[in-house]
C-alpha positions in Angstrom: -14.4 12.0 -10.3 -17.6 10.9 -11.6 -18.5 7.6 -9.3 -16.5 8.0 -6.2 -17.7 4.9 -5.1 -16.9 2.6 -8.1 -13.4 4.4 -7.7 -12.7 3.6 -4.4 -14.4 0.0 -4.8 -11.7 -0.5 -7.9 -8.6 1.1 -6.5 -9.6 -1.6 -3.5 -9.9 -4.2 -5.9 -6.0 -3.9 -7.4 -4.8 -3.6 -3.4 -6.6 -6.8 -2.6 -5.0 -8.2 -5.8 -1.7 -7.2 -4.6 -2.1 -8.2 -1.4 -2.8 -11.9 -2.8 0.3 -11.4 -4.7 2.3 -10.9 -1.5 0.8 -14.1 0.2 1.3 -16.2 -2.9 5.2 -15.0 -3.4 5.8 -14.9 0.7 8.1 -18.7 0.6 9.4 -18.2 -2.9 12.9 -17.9 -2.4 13.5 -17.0 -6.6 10.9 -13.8 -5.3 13.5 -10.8 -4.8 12.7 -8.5 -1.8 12.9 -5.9 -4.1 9.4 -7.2 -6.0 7.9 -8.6 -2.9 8.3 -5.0 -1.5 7.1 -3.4 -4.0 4.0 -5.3 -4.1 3.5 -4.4 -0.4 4.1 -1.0 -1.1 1.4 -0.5 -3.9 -0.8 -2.5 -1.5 -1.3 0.2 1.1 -0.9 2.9 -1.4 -3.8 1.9 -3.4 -5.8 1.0 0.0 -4.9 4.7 0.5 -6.4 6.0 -2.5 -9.5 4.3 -1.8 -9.6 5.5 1.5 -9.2 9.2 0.5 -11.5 8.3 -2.4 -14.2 7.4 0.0 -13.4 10.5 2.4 -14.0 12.7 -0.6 -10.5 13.8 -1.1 -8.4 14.0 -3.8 -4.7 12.5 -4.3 -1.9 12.9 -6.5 -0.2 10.9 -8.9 2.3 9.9 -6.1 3.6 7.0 -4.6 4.7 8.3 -1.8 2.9 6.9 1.2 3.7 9.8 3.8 2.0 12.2 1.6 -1.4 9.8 1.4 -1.8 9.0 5.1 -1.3 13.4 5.6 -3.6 13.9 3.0 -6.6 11.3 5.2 -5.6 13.4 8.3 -5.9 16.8 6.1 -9.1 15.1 5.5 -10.0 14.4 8.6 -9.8 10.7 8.8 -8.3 9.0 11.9 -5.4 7.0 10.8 -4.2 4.0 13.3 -0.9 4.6 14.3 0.1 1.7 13.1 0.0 2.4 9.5 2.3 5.4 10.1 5.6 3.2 10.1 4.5 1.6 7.1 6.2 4.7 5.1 9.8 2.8 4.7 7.3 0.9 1.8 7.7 4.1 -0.8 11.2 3.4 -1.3 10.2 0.2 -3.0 8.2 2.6 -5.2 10.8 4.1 -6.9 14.9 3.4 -5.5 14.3 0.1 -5.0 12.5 -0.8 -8.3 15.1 1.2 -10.7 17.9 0.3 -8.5 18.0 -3.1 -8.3 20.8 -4.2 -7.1 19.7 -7.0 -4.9 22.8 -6.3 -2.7 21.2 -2.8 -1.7 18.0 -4.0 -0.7 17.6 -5.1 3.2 16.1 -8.4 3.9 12.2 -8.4 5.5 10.5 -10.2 7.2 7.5 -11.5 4.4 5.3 -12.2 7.3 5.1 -9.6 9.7 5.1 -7.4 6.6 2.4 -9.1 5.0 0.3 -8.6 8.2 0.7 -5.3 8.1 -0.3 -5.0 4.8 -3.4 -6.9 5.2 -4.0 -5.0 8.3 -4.2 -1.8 6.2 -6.4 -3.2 3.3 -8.5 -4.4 5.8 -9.6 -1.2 7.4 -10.3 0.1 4.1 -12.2 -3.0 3.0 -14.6 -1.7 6.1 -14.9 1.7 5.0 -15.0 1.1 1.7 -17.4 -2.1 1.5 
């Protein structure tokens, strides 16, 4: 990676963009779950990537949200406990974004989940910015 920085500061940049997405689709009832989650889930996985990105480690082309928060702890990065339970948000990665079948996908609560969300991009915005 040639500018780590500039990467991290970019990939930070999209999860901030998604993260505005959430809290501008949070009351729109015509807003599946399915979407809304998927925008929380690419959220945290791109604060991820900015966060490894800033440790110095590398990532896959994954989506999977387990495998990044092992990969900062391979890396030696302290991750709040917190952000652990956020893993449920990779399967509106993939199952949830092929398989849409509104039916299938549980109802969240926008809020809470959008805190969480924001809690994650806002660590990163600390060790990032």
């Amino acid at each position: 990676m040639k500018d780590r920085r500039a990467h991290a500061v970019m990939m930070l940049t999209l999860a901030q963009a998604d993260l505005r997405a959430l809290v501008a689709m949070k009351d729109l009832a015509q807003i599946s779950t399915a979407i809304f989650g998927f925008h929380a889930q690419q959220a945290v996985e791109k604060a991820l990537k900015a966060w490894l990105t800033t440790a110095g480690a590398a990532y896959p082309k994954v989506h999977d949200i387990r495998l990044l928060l092992k990969l900062l702890k391979d890396a030696g990065q302290t991750v709040p406990e917190a952000f652990r339970r956020l893993v449920y948000l990779t399967a509106f990665a993939a199952q949830f974004r092929y398989d849409i079948i509104e039916e299938l996908v549980p109802e969240v609560d926008r809020a809470a989940m959008i805190r969480e969300v924001a809690e994650v991009v806002e660590h990163v915005e600390r060790l990032v910015l």
